[in-house]
PDB file of N, CA, C and O in Angstrom:
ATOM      1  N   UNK A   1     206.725 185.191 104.937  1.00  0.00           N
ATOM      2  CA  UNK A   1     206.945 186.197 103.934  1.00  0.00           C
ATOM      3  C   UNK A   1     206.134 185.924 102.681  1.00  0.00           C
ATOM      4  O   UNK A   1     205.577 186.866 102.116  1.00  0.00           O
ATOM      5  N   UNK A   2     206.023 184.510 102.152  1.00  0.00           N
ATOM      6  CA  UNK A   2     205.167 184.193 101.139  1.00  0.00           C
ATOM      7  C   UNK A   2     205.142 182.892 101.077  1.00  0.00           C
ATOM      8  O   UNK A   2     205.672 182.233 101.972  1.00  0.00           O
ATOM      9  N   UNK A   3     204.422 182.203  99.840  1.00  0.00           N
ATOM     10  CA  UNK A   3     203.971 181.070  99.589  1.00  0.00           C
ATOM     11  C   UNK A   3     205.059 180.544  98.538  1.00  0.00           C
ATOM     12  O   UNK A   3     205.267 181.127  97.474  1.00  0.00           O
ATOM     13  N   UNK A   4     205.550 179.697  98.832  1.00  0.00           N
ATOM     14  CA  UNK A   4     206.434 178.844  98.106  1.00  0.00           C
ATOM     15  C   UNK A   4     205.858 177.155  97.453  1.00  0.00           C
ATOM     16  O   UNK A   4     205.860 176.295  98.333  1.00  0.00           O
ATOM     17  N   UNK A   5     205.508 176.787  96.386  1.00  0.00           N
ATOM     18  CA  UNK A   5     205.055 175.278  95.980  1.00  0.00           C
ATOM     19  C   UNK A   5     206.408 174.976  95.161  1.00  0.00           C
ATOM     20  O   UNK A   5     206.807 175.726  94.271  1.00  0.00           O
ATOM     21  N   UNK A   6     207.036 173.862  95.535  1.00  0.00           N
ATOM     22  CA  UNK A   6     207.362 173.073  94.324  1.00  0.00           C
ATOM     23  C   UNK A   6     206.897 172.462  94.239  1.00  0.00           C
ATOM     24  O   UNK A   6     206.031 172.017  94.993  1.00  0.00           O
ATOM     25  N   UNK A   7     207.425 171.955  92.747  1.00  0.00           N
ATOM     26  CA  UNK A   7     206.931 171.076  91.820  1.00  0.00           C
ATOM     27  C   UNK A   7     208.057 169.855  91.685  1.00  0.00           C
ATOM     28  O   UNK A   7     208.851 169.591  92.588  1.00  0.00           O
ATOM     29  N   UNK A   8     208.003 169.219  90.531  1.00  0.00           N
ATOM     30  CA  UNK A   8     209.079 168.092  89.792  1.00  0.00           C
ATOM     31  C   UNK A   8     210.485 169.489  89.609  1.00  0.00           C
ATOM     32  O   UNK A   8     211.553 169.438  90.220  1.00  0.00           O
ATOM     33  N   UNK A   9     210.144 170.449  88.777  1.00  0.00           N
ATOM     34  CA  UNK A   9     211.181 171.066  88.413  1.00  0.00           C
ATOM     35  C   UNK A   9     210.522 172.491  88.246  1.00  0.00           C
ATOM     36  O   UNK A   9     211.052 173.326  87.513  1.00  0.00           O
ATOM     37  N   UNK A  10     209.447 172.736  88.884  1.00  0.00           N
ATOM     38  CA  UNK A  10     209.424 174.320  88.818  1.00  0.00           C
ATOM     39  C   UNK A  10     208.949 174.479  90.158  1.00  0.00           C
ATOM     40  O   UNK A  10     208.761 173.584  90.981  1.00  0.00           O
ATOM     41  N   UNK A  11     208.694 176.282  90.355  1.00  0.00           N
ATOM     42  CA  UNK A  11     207.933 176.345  91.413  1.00  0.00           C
ATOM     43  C   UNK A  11     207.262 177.978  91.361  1.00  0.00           C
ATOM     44  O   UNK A  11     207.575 178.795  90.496  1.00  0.00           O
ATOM     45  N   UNK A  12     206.459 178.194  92.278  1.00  0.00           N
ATOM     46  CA  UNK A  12     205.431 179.043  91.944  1.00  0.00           C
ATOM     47  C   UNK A  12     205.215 179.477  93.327  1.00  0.00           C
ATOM     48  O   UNK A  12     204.816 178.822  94.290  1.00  0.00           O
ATOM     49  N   UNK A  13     205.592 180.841  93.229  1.00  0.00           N
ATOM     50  CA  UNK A  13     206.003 181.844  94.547  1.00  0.00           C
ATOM     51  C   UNK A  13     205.271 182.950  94.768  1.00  0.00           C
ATOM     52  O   UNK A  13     205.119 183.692  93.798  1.00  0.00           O
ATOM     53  N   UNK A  14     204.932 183.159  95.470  1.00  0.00           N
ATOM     54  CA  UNK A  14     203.870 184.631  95.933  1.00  0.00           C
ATOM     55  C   UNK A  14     205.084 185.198  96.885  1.00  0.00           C
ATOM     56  O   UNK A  14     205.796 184.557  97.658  1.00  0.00           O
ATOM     57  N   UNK A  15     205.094 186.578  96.590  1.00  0.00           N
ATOM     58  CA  UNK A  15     206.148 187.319  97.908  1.00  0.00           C
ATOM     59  C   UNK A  15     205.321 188.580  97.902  1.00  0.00           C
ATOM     60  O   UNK A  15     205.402 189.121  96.799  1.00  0.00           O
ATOM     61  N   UNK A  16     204.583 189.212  98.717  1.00  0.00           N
ATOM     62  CA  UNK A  16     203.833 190.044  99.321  1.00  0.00           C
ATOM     63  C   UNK A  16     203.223 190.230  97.500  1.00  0.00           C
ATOM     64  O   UNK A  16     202.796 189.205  96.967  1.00  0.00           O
ATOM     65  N   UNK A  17     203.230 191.327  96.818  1.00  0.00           N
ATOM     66  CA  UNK A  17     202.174 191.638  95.894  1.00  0.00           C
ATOM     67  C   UNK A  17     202.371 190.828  94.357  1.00  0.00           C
ATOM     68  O   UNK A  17     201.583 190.796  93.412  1.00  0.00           O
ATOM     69  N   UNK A  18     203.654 190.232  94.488  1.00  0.00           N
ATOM     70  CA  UNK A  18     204.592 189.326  93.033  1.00  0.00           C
ATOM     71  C   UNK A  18     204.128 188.063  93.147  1.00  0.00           C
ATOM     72  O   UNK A  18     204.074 187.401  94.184  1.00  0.00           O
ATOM     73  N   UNK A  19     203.916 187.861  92.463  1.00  0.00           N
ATOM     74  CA  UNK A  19     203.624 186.060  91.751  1.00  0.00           C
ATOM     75  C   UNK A  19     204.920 185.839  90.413  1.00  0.00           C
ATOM     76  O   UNK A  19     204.806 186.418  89.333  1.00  0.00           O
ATOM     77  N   UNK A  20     205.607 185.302  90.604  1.00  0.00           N
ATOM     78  CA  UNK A  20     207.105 185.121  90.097  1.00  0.00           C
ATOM     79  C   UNK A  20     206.754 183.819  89.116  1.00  0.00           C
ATOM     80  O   UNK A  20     206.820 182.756  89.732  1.00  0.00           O
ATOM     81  N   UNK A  21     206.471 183.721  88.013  1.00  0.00           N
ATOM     82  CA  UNK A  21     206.214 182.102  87.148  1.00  0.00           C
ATOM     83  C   UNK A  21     206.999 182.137  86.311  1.00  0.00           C
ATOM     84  O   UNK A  21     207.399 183.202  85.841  1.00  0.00           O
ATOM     85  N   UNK A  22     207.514 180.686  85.826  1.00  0.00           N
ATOM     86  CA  UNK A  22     207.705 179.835  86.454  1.00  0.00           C
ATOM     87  C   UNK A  22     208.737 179.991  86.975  1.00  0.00           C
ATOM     88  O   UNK A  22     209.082 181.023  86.400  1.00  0.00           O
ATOM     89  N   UNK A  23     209.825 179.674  87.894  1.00  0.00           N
ATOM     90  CA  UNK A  23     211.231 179.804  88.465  1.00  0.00           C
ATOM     91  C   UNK A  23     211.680 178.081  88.701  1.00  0.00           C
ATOM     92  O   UNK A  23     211.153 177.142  89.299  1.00  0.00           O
ATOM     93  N   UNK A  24     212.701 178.222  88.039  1.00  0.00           N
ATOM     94  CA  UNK A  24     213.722 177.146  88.741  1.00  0.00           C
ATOM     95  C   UNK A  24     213.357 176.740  89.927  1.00  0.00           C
ATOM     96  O   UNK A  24     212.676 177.476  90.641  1.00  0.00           O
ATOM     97  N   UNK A  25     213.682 175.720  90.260  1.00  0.00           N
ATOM     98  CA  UNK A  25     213.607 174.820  91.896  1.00  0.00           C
ATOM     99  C   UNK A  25     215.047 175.297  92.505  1.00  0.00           C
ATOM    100  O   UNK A  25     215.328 175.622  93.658  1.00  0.00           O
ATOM    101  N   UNK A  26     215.809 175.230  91.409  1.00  0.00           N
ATOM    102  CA  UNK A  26     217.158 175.669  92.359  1.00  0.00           C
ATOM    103  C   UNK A  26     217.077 176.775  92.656  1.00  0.00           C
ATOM    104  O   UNK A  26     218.042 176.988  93.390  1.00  0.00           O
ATOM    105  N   UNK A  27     216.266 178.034  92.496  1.00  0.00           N
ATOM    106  CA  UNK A  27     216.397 179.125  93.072  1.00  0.00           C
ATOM    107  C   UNK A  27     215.555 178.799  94.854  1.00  0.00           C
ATOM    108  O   UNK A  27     214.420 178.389  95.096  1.00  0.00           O
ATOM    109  N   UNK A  28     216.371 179.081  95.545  1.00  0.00           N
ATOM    110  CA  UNK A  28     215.434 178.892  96.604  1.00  0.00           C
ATOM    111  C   UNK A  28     214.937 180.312  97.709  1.00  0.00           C
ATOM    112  O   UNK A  28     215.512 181.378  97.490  1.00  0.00           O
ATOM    113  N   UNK A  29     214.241 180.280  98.467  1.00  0.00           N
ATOM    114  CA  UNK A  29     213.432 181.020  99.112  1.00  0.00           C
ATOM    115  C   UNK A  29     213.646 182.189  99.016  1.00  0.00           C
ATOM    116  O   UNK A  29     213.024 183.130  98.523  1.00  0.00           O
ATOM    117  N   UNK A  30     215.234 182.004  99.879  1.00  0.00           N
ATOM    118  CA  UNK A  30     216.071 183.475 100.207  1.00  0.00           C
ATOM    119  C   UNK A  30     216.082 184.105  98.706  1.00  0.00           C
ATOM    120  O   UNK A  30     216.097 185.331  98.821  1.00  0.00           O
ATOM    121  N   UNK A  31     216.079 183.731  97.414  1.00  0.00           N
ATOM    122  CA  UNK A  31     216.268 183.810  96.390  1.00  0.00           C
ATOM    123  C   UNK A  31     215.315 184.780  95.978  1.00  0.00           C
ATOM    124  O   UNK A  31     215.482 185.977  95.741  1.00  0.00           O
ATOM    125  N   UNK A  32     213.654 183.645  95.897  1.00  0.00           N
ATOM    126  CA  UNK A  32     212.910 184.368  95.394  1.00  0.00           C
ATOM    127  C   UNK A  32     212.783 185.273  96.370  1.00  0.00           C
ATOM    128  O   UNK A  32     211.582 185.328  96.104  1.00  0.00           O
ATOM    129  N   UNK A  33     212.929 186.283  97.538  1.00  0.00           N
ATOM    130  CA  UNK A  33     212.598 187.233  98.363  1.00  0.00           C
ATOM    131  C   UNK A  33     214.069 188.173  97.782  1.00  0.00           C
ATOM    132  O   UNK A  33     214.144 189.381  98.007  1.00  0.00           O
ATOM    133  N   UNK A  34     215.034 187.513  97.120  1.00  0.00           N
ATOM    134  CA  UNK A  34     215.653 189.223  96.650  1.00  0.00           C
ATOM    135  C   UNK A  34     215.281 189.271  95.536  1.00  0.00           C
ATOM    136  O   UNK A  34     215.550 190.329  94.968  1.00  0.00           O
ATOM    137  N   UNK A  35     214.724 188.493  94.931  1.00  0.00           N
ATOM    138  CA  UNK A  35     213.741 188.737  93.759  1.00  0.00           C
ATOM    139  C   UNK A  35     212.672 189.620  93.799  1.00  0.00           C
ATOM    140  O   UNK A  35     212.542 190.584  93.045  1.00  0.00           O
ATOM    141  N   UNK A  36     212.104 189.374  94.453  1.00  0.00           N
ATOM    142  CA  UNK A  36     210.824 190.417  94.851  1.00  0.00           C
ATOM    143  C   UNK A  36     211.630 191.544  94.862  1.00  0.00           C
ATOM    144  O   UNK A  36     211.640 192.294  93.886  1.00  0.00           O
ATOM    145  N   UNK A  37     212.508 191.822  96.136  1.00  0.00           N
ATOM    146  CA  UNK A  37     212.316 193.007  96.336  1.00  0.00           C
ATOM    147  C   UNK A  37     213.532 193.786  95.329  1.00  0.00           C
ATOM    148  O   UNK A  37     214.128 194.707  95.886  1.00  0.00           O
ATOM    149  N   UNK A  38     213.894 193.499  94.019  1.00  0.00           N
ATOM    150  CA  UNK A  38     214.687 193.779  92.791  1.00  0.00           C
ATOM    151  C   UNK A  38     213.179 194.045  92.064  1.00  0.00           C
ATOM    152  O   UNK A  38     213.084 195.056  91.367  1.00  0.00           O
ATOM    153  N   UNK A  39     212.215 193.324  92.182  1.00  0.00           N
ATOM    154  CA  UNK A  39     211.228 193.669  91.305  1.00  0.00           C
ATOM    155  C   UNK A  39     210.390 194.794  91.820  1.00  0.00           C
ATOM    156  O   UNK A  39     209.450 195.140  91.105  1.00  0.00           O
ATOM    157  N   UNK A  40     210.595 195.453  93.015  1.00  0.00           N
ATOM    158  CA  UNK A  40     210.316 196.381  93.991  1.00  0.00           C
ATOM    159  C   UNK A  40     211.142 197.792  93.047  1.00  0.00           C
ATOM    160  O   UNK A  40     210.577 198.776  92.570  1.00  0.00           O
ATOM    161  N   UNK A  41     212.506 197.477  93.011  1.00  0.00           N
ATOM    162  CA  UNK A  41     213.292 198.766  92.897  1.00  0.00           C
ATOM    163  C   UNK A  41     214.605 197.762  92.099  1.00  0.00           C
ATOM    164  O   UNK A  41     215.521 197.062  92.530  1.00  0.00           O
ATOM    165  N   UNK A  42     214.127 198.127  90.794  1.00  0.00           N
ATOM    166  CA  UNK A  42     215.101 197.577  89.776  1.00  0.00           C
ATOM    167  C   UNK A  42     216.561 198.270  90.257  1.00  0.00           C
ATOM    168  O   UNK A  42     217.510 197.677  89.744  1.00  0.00           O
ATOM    169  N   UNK A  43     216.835 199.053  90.863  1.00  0.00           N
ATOM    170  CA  UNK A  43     217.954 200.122  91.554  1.00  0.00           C
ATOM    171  C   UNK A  43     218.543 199.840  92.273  1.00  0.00           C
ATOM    172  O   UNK A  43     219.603 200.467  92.275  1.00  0.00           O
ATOM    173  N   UNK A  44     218.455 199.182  92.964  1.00  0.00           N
ATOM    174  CA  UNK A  44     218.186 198.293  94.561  1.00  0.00           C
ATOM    175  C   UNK A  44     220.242 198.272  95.193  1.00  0.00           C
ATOM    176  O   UNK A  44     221.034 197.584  94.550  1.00  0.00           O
ATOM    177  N   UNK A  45     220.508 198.720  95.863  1.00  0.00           N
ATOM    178  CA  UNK A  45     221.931 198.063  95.872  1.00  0.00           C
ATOM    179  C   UNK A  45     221.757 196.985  96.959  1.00  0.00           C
ATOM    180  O   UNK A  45     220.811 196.674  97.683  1.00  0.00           O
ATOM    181  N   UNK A  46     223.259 196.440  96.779  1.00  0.00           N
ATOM    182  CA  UNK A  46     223.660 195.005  97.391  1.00  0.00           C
ATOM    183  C   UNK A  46     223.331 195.333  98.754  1.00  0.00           C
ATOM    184  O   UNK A  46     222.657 194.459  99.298  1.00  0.00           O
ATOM    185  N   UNK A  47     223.620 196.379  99.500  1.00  0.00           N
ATOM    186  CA  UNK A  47     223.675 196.940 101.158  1.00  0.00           C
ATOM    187  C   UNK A  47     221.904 197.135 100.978  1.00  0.00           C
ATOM    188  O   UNK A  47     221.163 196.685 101.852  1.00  0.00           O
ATOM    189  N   UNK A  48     221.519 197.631 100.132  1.00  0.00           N
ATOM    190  CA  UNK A  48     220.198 197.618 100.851  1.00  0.00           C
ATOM    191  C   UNK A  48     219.361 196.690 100.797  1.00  0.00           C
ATOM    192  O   UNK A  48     218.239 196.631 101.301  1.00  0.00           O
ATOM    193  N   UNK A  49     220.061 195.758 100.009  1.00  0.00           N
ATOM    194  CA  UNK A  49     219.044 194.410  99.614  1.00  0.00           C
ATOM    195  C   UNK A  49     219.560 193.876 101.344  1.00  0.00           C
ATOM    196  O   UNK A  49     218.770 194.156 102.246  1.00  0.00           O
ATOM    197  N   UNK A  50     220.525 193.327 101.615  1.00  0.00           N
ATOM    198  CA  UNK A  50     220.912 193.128 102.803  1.00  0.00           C
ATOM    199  C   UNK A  50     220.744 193.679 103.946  1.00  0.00           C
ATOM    200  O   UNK A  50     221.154 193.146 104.977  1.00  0.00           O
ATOM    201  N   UNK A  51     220.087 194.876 103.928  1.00  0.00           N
ATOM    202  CA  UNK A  51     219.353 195.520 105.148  1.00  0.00           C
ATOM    203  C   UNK A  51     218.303 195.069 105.194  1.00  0.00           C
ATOM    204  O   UNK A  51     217.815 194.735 106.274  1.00  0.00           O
ATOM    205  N   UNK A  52     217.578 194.912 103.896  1.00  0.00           N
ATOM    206  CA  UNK A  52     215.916 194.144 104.266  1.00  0.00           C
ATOM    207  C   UNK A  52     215.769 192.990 104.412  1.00  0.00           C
ATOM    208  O   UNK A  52     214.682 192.426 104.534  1.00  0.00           O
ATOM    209  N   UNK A  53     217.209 192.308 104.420  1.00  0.00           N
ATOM    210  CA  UNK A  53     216.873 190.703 104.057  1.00  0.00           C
ATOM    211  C   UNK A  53     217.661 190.588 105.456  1.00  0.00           C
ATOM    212  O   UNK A  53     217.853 189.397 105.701  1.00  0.00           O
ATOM    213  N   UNK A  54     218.065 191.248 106.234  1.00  0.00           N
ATOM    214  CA  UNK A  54     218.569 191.111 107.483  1.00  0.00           C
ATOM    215  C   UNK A  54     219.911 190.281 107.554  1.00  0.00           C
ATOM    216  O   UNK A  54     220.286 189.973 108.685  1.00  0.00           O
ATOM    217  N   UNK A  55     220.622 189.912 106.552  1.00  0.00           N
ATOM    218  CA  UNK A  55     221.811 189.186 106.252  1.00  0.00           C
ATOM    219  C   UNK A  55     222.360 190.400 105.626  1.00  0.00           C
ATOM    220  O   UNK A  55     221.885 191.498 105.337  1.00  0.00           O
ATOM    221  N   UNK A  56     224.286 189.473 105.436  1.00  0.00           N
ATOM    222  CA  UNK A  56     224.896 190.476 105.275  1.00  0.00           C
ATOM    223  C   UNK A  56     225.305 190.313 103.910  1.00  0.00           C
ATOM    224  O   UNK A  56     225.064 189.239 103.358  1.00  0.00           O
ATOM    225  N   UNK A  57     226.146 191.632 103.022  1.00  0.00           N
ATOM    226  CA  UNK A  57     225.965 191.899 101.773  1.00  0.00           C
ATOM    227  C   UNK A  57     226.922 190.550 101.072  1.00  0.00           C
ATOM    228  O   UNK A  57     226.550 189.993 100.039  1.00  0.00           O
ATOM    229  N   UNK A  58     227.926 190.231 101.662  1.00  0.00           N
ATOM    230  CA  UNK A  58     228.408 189.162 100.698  1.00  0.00           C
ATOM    231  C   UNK A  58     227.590 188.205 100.370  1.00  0.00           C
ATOM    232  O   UNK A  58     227.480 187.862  99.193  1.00  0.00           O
ATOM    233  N   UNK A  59     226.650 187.426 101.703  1.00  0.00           N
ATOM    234  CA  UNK A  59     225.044 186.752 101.504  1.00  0.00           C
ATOM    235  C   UNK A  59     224.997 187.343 100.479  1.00  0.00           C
ATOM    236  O   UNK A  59     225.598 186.902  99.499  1.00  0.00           O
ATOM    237  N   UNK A  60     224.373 188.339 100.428  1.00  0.00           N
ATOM    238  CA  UNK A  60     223.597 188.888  99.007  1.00  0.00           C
ATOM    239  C   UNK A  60     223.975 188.576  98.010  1.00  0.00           C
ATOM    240  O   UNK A  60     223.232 188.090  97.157  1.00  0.00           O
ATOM    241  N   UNK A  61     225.250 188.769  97.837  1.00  0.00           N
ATOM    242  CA  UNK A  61     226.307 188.855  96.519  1.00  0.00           C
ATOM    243  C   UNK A  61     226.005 187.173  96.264  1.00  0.00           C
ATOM    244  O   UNK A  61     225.495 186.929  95.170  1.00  0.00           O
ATOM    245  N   UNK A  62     226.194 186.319  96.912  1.00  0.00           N
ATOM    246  CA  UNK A  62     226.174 184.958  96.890  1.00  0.00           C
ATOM    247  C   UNK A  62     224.335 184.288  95.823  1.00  0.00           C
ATOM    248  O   UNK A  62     224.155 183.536  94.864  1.00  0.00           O
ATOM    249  N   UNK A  63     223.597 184.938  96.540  1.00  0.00           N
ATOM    250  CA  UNK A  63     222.261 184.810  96.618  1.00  0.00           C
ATOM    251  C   UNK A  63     222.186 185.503  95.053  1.00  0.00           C
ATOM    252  O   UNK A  63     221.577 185.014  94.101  1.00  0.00           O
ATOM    253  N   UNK A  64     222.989 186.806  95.051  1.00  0.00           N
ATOM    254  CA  UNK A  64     222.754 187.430  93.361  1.00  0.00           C
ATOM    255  C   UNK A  64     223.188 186.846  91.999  1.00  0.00           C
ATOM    256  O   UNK A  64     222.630 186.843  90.902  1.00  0.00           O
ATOM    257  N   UNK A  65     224.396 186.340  92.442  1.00  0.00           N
ATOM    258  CA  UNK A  65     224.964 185.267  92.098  1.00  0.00           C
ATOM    259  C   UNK A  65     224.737 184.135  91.402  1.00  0.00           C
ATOM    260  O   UNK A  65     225.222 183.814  90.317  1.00  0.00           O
ATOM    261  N   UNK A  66     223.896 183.485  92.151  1.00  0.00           N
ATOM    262  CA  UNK A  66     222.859 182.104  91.758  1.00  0.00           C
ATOM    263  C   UNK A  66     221.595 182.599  91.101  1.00  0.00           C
ATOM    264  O   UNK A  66     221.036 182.028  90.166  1.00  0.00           O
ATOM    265  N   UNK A  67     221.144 183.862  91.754  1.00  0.00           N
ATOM    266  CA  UNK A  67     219.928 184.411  90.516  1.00  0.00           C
ATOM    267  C   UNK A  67     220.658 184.365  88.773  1.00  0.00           C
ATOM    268  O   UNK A  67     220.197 184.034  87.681  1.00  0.00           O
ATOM    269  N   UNK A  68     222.098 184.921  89.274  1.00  0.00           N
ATOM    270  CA  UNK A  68     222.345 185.631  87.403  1.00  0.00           C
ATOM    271  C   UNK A  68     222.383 184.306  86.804  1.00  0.00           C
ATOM    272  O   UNK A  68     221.696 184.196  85.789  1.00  0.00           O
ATOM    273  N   UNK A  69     223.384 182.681  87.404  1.00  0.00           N
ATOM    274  CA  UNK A  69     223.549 181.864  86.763  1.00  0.00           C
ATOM    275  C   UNK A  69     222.065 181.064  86.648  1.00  0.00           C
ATOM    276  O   UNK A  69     222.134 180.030  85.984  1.00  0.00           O
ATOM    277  N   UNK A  70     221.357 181.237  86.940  1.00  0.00           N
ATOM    278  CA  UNK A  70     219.994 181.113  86.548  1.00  0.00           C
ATOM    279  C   UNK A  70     219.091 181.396  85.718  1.00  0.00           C
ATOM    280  O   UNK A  70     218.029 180.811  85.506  1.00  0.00           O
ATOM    281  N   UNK A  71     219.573 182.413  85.189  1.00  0.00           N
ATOM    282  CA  UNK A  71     218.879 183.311  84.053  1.00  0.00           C
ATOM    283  C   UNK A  71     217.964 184.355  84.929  1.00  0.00           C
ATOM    284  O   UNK A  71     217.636 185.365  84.307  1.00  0.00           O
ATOM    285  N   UNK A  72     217.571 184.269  86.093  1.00  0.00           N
ATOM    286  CA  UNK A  72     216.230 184.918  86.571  1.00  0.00           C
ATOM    287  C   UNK A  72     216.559 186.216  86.448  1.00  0.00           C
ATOM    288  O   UNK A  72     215.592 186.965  86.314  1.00  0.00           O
ATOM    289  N   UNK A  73     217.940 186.866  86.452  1.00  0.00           N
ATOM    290  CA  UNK A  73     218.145 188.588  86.374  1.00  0.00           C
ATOM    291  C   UNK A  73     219.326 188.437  85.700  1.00  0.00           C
ATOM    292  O   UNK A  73     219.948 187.422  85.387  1.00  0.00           O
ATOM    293  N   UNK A  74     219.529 189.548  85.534  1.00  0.00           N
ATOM    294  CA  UNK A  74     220.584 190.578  84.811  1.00  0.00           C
ATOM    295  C   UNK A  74     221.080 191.867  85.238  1.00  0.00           C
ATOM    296  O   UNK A  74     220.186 192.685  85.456  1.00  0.00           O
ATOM    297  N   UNK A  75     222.327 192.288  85.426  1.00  0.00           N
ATOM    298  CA  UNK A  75     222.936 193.617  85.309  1.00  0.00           C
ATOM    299  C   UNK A  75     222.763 194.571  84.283  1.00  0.00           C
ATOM    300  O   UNK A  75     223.331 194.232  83.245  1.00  0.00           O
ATOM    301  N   UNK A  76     222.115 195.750  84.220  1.00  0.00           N
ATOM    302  CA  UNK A  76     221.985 196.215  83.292  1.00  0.00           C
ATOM    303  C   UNK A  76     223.063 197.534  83.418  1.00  0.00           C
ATOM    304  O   UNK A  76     222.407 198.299  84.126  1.00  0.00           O
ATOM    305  N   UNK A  77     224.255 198.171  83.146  1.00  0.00           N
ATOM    306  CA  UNK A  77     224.969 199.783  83.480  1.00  0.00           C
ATOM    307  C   UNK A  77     225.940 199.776  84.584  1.00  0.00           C
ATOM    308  O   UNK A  77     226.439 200.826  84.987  1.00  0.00           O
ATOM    309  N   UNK A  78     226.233 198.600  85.099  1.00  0.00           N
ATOM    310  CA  UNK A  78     227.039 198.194  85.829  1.00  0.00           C
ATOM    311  C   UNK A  78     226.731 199.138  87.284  1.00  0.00           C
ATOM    312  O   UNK A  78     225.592 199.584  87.423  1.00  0.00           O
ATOM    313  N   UNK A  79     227.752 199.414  88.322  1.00  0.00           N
ATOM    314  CA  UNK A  79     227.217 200.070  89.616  1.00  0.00           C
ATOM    315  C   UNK A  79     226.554 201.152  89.651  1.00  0.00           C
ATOM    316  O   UNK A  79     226.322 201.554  90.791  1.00  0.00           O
ATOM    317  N   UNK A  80     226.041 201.965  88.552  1.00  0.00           N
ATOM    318  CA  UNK A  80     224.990 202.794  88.467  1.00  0.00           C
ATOM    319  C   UNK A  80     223.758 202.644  87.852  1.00  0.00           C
ATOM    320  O   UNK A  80     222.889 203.484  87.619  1.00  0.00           O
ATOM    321  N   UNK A  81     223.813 201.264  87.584  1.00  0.00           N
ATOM    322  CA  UNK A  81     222.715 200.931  86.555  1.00  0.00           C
ATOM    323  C   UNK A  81     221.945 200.076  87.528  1.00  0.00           C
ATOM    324  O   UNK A  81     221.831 200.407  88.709  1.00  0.00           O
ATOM    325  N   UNK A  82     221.337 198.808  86.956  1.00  0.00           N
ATOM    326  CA  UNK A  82     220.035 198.388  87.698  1.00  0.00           C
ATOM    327  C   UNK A  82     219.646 197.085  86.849  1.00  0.00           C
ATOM    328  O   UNK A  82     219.958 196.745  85.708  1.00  0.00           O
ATOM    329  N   UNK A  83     218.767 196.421  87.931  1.00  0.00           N
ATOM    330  CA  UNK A  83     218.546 194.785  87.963  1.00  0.00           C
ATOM    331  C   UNK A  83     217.523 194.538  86.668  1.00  0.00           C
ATOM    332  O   UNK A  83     216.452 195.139  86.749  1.00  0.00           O
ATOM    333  N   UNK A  84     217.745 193.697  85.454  1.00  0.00           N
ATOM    334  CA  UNK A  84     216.404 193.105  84.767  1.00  0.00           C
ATOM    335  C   UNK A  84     215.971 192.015  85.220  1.00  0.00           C
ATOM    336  O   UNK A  84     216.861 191.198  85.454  1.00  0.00           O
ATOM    337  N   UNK A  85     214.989 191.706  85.424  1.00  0.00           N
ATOM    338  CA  UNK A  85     214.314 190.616  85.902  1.00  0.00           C
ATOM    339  C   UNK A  85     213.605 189.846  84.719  1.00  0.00           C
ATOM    340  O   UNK A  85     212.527 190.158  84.212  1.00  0.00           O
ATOM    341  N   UNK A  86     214.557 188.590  84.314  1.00  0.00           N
ATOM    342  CA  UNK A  86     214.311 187.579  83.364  1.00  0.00           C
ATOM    343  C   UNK A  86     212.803 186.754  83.395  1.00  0.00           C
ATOM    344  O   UNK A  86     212.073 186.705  82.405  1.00  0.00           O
ATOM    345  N   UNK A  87     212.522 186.210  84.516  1.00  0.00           N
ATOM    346  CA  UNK A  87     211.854 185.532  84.671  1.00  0.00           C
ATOM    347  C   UNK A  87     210.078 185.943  84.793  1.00  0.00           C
ATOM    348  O   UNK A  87     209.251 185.053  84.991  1.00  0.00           O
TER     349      UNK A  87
END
C-alpha cells in the first residue's frame, strides 16, 4: 500500500499520492492508511473507512482512537461533520 521508514522517534510514510511528515512511531501502518484515506475525504464515515480498510468498524473506531490521542486528527461537527488532519 505504501512506504513506511522509521526512525528513533518519527517516521515518514508515503500512502498512494500523501507523504504524511513527521508522524509519531506509535501511530502504526493500519494508522497511517486511515490517515490517508481521511485525507482523501475529510467526510469519510467509520463504515466506510472499514469497507476500504477491509476490517471491521469497531477496528476503525479503535485505530481512530489512537489517531485522536495522538494529535494526528480531530473531530470537527460531531456525526455530520468531518475529520481535521493535525499532522
Amino acid at each position: 500500500m505504501g512506504r513506511l521508514r522509521n526512525e528513533k522517534t518519527r517516521a515518514i510514510v508515503t500512502l498512494g499520492r500523501h507523504t504524511v511528515l513527521p508522524v509519531l512511531k506509535r501511530v502504526s501502518a493500519r494508522q497511517q492508511a486511515v490517515l490517508a484515506l481521511i485525507q482523501d475525504n475529510p467526510s469519510i464515515s467509520r463504515q466506510a473507512l472499514a469497507d476500504k480498510l477491509g476490517i471491521n468498524a469497531s477496528a476503525v473506531q479503535k485505530h481512530l482512537d489512537k489517531l485522536k490521542e495522538a494529535g494526528a486528527i480531530e473531530r470537527i461537527g460531531g456525526t455530520r461533520g468531518y475529520w481535521q488532519v493535525k499532522v
